[in-house]
PATOR-820017 format. One record per atom (N, C-alpha, C): atom name; x negated, y negated, z. Coordinates in pm, 1 decimal, decimal comma. Layout:
NODE; CA; X; Y; Z
...
END
This chain:
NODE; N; -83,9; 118,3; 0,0
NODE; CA; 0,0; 0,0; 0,0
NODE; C; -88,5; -124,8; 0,0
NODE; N; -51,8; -223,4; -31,6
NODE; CA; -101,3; -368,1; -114,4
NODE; C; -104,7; -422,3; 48,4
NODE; N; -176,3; -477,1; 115,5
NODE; CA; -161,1; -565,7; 228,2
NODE; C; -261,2; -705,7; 195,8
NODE; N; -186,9; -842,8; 168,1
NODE; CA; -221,1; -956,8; 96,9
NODE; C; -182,3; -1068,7; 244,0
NODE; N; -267,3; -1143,7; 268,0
NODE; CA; -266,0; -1250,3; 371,8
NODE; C; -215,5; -1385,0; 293,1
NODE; N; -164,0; -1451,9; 317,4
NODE; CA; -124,4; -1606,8; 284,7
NODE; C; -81,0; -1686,9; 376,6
NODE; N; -105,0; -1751,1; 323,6
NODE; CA; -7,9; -1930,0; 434,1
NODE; C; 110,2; -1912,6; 454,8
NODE; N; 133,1; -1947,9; 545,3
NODE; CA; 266,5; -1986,9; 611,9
NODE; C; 358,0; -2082,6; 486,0
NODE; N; 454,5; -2051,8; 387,6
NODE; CA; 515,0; -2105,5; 354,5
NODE; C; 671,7; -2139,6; 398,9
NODE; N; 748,9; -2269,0; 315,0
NODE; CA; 839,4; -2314,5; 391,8
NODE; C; 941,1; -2169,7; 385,5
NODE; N; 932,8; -2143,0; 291,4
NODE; CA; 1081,6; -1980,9; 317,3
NODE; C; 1007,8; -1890,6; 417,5
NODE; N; 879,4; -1914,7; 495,6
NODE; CA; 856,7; -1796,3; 579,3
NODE; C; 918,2; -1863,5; 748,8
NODE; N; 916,2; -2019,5; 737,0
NODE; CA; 967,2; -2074,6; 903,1
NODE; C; 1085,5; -2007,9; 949,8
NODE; N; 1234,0; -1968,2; 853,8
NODE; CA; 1346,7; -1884,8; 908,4
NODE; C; 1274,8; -1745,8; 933,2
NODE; N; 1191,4; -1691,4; 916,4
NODE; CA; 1151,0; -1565,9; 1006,9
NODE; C; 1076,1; -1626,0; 1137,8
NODE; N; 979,3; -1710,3; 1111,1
NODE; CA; 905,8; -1755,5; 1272,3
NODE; C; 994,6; -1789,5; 1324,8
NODE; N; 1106,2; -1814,2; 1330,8
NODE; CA; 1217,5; -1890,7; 1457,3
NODE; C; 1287,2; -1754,1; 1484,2
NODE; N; 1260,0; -1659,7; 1424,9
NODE; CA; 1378,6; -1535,8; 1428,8
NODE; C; 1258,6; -1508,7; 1539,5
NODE; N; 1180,9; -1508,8; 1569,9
NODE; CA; 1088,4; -1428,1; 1635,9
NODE; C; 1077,3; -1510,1; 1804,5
NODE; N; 1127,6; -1619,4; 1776,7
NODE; CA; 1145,8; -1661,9; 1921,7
NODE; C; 1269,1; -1663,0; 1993,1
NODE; N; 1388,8; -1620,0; 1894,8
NODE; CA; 1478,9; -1610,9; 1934,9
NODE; C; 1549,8; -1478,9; 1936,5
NODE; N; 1458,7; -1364,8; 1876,2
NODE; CA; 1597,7; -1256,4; 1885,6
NODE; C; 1513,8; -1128,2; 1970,2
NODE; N; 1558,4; -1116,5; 2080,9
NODE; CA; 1482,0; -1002,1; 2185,9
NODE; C; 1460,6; -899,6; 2145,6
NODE; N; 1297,6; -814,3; 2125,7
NODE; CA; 1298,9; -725,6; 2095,1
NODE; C; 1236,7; -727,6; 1924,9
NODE; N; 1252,4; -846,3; 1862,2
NODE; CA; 1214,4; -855,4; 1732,9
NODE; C; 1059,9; -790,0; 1708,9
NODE; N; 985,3; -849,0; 1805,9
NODE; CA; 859,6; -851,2; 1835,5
NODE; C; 827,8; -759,8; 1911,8
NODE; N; 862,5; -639,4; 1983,8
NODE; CA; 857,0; -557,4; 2072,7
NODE; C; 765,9; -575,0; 2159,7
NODE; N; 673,8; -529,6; 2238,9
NODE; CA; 664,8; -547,6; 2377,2
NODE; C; 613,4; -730,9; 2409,4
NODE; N; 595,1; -793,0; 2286,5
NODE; CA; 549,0; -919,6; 2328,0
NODE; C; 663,2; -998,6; 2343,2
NODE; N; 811,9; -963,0; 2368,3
NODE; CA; 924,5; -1033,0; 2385,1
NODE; C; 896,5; -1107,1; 2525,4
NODE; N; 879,0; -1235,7; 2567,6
NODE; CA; 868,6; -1283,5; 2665,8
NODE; C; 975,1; -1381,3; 2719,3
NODE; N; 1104,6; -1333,4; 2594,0
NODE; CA; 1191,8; -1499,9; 2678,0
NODE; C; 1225,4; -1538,3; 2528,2
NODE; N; 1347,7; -1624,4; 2540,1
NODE; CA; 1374,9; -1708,1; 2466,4
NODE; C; 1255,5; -1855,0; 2443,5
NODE; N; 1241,2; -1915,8; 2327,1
NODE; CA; 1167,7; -2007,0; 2324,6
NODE; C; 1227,1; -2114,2; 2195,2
NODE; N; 1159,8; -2233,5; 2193,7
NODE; CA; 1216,6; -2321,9; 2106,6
NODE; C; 1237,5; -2308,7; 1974,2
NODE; N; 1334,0; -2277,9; 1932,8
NODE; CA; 1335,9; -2209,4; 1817,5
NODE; C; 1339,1; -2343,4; 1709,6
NODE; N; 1286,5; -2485,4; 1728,5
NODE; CA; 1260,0; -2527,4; 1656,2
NODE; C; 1083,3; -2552,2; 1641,0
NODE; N; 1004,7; -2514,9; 1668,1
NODE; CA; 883,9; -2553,8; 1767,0
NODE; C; 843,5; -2494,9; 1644,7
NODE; N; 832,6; -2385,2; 1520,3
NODE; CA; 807,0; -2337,2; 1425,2
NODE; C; 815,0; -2438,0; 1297,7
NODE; N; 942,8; -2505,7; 1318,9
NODE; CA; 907,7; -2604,3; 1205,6
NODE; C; 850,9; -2720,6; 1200,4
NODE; N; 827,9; -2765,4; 1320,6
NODE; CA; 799,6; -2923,4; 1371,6
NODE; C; 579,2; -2775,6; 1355,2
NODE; N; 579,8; -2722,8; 1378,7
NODE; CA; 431,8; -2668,3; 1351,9
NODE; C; 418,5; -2677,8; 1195,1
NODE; N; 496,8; -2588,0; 1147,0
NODE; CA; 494,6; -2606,5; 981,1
NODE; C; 472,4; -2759,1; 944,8
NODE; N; 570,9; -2836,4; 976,7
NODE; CA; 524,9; -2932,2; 906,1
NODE; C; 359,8; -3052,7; 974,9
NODE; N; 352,1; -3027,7; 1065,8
NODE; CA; 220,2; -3082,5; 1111,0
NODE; C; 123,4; -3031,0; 1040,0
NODE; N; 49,3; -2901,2; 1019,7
NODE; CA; -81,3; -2832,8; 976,7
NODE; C; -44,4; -2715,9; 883,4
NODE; N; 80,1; -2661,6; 874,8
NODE; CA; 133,8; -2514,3; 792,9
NODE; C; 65,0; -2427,9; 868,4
NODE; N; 91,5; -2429,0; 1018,0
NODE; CA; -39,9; -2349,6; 1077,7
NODE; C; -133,3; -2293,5; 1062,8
NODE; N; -237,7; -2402,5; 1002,5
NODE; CA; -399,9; -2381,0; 1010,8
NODE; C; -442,4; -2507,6; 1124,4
NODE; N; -450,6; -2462,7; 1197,2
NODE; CA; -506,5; -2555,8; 1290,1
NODE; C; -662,1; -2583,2; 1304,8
NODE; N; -720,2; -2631,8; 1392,9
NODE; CA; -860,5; -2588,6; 1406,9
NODE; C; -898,5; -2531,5; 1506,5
NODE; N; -799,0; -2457,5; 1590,0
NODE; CA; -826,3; -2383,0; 1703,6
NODE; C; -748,6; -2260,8; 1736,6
NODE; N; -634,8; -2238,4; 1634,6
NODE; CA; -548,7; -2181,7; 1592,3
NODE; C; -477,0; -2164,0; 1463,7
NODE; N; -421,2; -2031,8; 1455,2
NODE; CA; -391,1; -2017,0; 1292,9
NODE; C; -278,3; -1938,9; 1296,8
NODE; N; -208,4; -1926,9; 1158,4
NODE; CA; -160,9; -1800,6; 1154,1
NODE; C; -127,3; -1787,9; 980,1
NODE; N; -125,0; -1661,8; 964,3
NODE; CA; -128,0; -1610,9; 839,2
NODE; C; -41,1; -1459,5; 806,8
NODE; N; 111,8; -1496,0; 695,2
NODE; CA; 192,7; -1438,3; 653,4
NODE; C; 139,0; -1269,1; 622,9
NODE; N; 180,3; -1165,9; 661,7
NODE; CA; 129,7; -1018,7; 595,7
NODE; C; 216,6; -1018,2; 492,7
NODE; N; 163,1; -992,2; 340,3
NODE; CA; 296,4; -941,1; 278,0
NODE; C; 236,0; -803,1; 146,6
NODE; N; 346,9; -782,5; 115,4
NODE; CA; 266,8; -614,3; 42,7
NODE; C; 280,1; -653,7; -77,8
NODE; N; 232,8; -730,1; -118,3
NODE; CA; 140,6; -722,0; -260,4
NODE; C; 129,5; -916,8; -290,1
NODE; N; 66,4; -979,9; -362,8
NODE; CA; 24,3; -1068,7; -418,7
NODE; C; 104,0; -1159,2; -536,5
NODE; N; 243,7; -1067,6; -566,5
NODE; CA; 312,4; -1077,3; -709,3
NODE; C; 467,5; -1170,4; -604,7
NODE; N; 519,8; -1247,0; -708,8
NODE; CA; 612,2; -1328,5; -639,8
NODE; C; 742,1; -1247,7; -568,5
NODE; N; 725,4; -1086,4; -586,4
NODE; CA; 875,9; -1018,4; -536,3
NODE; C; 812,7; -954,8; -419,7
NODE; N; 707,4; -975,2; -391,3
NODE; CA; 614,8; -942,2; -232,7
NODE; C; 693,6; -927,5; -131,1
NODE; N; 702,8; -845,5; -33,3
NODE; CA; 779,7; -831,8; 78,4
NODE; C; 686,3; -872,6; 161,9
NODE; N; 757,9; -984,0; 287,6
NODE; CA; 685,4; -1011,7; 441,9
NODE; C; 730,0; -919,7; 524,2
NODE; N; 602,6; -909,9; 567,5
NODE; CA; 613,6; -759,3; 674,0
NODE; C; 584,7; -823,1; 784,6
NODE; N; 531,1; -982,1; 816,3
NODE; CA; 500,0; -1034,1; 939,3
NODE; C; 392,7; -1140,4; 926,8
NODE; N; 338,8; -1112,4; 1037,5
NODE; CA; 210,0; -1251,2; 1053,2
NODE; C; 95,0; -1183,0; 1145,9
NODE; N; -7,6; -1257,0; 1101,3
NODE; CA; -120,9; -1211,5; 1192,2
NODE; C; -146,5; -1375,5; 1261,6
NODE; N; -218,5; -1393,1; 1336,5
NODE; CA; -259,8; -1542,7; 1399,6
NODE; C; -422,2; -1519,5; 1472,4
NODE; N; -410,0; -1605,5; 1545,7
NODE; CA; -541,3; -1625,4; 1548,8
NODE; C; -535,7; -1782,4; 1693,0
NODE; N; -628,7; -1722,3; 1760,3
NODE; CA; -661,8; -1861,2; 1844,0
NODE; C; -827,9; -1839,0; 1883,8
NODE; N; -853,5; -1958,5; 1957,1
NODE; CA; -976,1; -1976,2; 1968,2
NODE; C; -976,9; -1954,5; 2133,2
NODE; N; -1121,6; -1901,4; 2226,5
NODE; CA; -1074,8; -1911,8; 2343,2
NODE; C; -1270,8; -1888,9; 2376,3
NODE; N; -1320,8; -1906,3; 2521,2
NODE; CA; -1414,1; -1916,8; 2504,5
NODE; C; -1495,6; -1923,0; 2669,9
NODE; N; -1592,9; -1795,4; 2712,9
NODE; CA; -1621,4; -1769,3; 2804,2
NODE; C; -1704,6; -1900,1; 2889,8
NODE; N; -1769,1; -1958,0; 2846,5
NODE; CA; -1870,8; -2059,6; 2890,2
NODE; C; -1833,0; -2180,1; 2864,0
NODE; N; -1741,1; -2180,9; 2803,9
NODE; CA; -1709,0; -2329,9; 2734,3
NODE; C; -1797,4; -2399,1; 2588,5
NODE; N; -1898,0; -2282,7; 2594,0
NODE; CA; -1983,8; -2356,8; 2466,9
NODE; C; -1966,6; -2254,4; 2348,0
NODE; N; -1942,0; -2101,6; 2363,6
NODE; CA; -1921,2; -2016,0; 2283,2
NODE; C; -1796,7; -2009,5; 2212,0
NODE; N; -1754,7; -2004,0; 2126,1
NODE; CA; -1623,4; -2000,2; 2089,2
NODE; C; -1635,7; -1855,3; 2028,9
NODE; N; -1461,2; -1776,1; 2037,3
NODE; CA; -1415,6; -1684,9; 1988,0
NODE; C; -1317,2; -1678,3; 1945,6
NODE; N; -1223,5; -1565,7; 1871,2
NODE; CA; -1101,2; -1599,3; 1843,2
NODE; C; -1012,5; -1443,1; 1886,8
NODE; N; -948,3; -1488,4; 1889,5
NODE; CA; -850,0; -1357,3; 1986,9
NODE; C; -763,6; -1376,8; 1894,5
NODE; N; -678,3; -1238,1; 1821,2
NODE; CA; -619,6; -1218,6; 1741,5
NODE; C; -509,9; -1170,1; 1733,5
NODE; N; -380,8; -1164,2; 1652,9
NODE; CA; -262,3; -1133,5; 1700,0
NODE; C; -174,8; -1046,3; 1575,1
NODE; N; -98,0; -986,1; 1589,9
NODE; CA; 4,9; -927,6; 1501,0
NODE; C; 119,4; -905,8; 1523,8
NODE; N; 225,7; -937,3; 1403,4
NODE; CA; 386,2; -915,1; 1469,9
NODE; C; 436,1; -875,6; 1351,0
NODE; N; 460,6; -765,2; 1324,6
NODE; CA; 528,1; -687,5; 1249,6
NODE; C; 685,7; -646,4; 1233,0
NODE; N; 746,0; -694,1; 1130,9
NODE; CA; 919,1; -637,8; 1165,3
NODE; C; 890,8; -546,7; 1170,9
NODE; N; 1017,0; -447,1; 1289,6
NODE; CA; 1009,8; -325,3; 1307,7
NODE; C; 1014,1; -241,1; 1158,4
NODE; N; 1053,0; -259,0; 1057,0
NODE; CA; 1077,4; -132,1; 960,8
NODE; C; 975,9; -139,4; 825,7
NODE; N; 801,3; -238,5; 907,4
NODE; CA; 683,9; -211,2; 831,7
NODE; C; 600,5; -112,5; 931,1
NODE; N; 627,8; -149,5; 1040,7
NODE; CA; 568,9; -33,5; 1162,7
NODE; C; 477,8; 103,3; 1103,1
NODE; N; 411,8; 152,8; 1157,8
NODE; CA; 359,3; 273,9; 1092,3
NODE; C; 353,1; 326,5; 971,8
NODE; N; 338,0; 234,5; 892,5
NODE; CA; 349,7; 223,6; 770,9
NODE; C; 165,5; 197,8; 728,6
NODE; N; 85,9; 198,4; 831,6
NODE; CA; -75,1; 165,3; 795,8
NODE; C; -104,8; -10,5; 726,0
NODE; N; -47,2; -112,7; 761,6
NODE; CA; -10,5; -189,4; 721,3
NODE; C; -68,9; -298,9; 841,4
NODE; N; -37,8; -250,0; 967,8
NODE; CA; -125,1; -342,0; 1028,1
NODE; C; -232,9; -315,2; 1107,6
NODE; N; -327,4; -231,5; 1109,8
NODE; CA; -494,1; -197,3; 1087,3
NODE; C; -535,4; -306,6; 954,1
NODE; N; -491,2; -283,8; 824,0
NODE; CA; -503,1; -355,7; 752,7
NODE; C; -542,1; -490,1; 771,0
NODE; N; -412,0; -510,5; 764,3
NODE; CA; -421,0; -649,1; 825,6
NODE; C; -481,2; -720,8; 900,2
NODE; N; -525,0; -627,9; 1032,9
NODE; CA; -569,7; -728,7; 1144,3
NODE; C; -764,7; -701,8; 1080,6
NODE; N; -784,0; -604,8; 999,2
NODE; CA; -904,6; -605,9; 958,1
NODE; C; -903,9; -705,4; 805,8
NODE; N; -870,5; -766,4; 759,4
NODE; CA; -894,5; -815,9; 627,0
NODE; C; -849,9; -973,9; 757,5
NODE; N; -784,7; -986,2; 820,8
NODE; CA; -802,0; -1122,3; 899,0
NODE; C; -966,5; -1117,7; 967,1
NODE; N; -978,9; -1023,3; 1052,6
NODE; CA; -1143,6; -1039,3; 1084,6
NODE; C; -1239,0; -1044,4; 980,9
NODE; N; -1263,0; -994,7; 890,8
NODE; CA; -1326,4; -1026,0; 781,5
NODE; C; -1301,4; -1187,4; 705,9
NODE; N; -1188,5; -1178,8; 682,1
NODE; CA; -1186,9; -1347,5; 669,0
NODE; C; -1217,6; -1454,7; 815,0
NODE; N; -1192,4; -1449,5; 898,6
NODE; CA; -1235,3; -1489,7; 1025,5
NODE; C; -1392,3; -1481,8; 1037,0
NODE; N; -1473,3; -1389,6; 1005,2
NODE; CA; -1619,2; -1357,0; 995,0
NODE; C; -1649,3; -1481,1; 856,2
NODE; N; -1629,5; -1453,8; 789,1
NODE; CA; -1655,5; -1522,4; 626,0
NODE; C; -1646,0; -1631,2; 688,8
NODE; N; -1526,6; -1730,7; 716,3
NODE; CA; -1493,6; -1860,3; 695,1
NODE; C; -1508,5; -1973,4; 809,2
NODE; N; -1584,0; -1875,7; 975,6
NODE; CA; -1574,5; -1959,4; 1047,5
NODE; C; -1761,2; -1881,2; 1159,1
NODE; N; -1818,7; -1980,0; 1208,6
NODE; CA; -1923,9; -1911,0; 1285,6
NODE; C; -1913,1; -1805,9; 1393,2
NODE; N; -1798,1; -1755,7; 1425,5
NODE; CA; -1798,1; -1679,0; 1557,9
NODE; C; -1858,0; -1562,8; 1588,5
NODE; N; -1907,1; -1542,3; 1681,0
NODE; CA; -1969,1; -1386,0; 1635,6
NODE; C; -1874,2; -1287,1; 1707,7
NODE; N; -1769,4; -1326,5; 1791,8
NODE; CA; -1649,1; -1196,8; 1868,4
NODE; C; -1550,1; -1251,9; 1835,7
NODE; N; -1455,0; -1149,0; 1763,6
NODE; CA; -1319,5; -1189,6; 1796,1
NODE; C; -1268,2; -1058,2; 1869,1
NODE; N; -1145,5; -1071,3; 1892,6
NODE; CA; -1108,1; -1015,6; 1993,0
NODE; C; -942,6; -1026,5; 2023,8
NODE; N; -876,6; -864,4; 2101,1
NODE; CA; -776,6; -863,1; 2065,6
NODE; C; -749,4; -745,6; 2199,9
NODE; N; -593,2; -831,2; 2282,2
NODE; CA; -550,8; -757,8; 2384,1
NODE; C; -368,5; -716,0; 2342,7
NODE; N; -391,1; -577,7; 2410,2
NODE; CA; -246,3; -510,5; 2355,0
NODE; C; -247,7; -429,7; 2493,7
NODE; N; -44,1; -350,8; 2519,4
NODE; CA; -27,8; -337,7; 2595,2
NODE; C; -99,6; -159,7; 2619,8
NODE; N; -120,1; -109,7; 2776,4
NODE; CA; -136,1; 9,2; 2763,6
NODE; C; -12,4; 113,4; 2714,7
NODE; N; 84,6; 106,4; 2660,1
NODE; CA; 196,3; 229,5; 2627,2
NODE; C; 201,1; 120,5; 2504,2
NODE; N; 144,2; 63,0; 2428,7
NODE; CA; 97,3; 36,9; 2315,4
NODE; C; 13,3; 112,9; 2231,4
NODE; N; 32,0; 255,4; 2193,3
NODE; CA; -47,9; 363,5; 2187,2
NODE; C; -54,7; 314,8; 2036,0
NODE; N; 37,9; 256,9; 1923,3
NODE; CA; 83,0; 246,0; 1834,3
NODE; C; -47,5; 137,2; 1809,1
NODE; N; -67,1; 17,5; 1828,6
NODE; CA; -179,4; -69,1; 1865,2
NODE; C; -300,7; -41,8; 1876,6
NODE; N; -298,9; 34,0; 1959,5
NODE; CA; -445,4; 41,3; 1994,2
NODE; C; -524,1; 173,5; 1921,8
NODE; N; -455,0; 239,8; 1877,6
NODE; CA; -511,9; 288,6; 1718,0
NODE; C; -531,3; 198,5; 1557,3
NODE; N; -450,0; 112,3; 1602,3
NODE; CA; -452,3; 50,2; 1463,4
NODE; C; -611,5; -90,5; 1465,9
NODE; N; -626,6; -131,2; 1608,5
NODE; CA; -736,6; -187,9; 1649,8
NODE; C; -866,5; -96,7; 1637,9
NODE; N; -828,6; 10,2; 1680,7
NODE; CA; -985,7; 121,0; 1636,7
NODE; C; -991,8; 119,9; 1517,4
NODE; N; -909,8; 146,0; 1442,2
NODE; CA; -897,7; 140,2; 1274,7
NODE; C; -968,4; 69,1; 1205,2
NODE; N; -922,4; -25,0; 1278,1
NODE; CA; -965,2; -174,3; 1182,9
NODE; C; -1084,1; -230,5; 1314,0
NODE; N; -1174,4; -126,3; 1334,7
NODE; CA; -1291,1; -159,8; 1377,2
NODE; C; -1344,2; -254,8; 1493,4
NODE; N; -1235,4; -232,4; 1606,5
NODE; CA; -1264,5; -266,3; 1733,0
NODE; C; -1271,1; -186,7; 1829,5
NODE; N; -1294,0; -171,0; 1945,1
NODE; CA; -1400,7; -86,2; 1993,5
NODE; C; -1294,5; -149,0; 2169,1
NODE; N; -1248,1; -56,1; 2228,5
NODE; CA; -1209,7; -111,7; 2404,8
NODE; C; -1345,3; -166,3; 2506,8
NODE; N; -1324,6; -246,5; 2532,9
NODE; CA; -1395,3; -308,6; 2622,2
NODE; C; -1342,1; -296,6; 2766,2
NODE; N; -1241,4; -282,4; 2782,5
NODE; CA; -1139,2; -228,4; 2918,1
NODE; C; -1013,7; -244,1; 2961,0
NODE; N; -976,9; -272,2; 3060,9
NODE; CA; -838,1; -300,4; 3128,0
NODE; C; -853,9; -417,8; 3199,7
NODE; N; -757,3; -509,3; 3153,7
NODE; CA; -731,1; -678,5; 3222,5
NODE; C; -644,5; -669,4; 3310,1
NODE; N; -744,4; -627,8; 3476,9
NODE; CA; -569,5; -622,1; 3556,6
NODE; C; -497,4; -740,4; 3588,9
NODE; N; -299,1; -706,9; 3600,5
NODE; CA; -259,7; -845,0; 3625,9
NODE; C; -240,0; -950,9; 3517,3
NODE; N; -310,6; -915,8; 3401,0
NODE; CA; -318,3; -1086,6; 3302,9
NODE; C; -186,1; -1102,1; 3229,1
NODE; N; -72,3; -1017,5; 3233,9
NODE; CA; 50,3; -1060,8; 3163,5
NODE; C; 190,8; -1045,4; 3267,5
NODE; N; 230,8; -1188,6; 3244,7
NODE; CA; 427,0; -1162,7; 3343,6
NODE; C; 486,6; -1117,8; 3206,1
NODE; N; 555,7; -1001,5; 3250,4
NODE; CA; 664,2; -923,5; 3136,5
NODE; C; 728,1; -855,0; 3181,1
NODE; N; 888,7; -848,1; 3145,4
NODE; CA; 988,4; -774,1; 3204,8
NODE; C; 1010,9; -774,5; 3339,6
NODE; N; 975,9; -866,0; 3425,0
NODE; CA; 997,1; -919,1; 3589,3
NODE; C; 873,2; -848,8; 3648,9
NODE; N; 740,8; -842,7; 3597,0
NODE; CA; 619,7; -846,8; 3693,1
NODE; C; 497,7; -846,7; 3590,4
NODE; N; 403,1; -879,7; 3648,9
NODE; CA; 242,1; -884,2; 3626,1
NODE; C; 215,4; -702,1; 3564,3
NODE; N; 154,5; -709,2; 3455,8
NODE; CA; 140,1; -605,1; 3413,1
NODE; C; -1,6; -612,6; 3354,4
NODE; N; -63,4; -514,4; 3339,6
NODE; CA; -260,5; -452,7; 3283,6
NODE; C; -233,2; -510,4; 3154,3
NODE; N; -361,7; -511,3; 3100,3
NODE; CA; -399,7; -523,2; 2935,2
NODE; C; -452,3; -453,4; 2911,4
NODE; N; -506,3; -389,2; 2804,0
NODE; CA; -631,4; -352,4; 2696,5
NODE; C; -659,6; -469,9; 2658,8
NODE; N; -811,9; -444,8; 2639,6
NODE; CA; -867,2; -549,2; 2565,9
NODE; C; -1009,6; -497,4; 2478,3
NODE; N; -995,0; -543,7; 2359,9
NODE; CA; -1016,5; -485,2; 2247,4
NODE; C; -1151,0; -562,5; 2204,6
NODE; N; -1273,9; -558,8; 2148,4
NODE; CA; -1351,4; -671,1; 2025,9
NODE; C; -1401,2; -606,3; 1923,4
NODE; N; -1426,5; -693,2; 1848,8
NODE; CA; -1515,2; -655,0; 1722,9
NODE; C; -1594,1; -768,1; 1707,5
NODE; N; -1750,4; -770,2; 1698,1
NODE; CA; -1873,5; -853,8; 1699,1
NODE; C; -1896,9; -853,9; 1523,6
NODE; N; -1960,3; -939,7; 1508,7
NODE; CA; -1956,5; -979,8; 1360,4
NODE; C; -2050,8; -839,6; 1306,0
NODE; N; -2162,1; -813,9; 1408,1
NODE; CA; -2236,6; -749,3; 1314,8
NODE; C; -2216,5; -577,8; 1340,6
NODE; N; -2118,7; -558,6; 1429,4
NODE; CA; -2053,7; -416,9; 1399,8
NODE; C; -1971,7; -363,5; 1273,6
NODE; N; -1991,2; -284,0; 1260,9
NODE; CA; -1937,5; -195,6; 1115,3
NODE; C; -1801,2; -238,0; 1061,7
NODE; N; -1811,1; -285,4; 938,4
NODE; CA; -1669,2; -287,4; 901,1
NODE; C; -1576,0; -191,6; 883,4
NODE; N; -1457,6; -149,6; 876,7
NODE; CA; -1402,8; -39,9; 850,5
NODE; C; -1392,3; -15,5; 701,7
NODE; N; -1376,2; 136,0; 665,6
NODE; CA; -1344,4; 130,5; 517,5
NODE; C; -1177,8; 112,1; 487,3
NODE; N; -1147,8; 26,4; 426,7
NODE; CA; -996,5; -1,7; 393,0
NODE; C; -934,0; 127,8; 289,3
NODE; N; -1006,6; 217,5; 247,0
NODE; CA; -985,4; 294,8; 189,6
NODE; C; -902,5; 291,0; 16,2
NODE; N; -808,9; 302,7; -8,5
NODE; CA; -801,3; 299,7; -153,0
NODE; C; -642,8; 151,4; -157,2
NODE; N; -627,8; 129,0; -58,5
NODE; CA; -533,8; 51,9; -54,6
NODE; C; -607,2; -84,8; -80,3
NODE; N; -530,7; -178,0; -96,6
NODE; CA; -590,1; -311,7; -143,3
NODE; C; -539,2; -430,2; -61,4
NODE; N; -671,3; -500,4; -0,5
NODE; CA; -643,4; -546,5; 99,9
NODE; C; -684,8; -696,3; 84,5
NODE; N; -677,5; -805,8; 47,6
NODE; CA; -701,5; -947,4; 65,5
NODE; C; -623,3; -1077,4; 90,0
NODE; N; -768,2; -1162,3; 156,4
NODE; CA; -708,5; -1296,9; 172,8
NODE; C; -730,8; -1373,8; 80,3
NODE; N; -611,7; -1482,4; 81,4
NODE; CA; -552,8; -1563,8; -28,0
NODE; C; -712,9; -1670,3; -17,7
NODE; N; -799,1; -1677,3; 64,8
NODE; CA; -896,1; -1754,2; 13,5
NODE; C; -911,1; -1906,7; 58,8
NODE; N; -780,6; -1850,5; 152,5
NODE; CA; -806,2; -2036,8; 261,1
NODE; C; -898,3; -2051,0; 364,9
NODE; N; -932,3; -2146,4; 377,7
NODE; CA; -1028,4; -2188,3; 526,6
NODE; C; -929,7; -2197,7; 616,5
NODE; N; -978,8; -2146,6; 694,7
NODE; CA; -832,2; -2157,0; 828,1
NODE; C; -890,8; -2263,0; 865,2
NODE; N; -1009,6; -2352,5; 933,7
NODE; CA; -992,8; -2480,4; 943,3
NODE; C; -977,4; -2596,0; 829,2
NODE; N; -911,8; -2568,8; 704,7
NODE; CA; -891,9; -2675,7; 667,0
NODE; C; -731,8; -2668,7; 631,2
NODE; N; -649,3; -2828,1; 669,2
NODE; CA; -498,9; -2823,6; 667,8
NODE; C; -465,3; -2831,4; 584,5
END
């Protein structure tokens, strides 16, 4: 299957608002209702490329009848204050799920993330009964670093993380015969 990254366009903002508003869309990262205009007032500021944050459309193939299967994103975050990294994200409608579609993805974003910006870790936390996740992070060539106790309120308490990296100069994965690219933007430029 074709997995192709692009910009946030204006027909993709009625899915980002679906995602803050309908429980469960997003599965275990459902945290609450949220401003379900806060997606377009972003769109129209930067089309979310920020310079400290990003995000970028998944869709299966490159040709204008392309299906969106979701978004990958991206933020910046940083141990010392002088290092920067980017911690990485995925949200998939449920009925692209296991479909090998987002390993893909979150590896053709680190690779563009490597290419287009200096960082040498990015990095990526998912839940533990996220079994679904945290294969698709080995996949696409990140490696566990451990358990974050405490770091998420969800479903009425403090719950563990995984937490995931991939360093620039560890192995890329092989994407295998499927075809995998980004549209070729600088995520810091708007």
């Amino acid at each position: 299957m074709d997995v192709v990254l692009g910009p946030v366009e204006e027909a993709d903002v009625a899915l980002l608002k679906r995602f803050v508003v309908e429980p469960g869309l997003i599965g275990l990262d459902w945290n609450g209702f949220r401003d379900a205009q806060a997606p377009v007032r972003r769109f129209a500021q930067d089309g979310f490329l920020g310079d400290d944050d990003g995000r970028l459309m998944v869709r299966t193939g490159a040709d204008p009848g392309a299906e969106t299967a979701g978004l990958v994103s991206w933020r910046s975050g940083s141990f010392d204050g002088r290092t920067k990294y980017w911690e990485i994200g995925i949200a998939l409608l449920p009925e692209y799920r296991g479909r090998g579609i987002g390993w893909r993805a979150q590896a053709t974003l680190t690779a563009y993330l490597f290419e287009h910006t200096p960082v040498q870790r990015i990095q990526a936390a998912t839940h533990p009964e996220n079994l679904a996740e945290q294969k698709s992070l080995e996949k696409a060539g990140f490696r566990l670093e451990g358990v974050i106790r405490g770091c998420e309120f969800r479903a009425g308490r403090l719950r563990d993380g995984y937490l995931y990296s991939r360093l620039r100069d560890d192995p890329a994965p092989d994407l295998g015969n499927g075809s995998v690219t980004a549209s070729g933007l600088n995520p810091l430029a708007h």
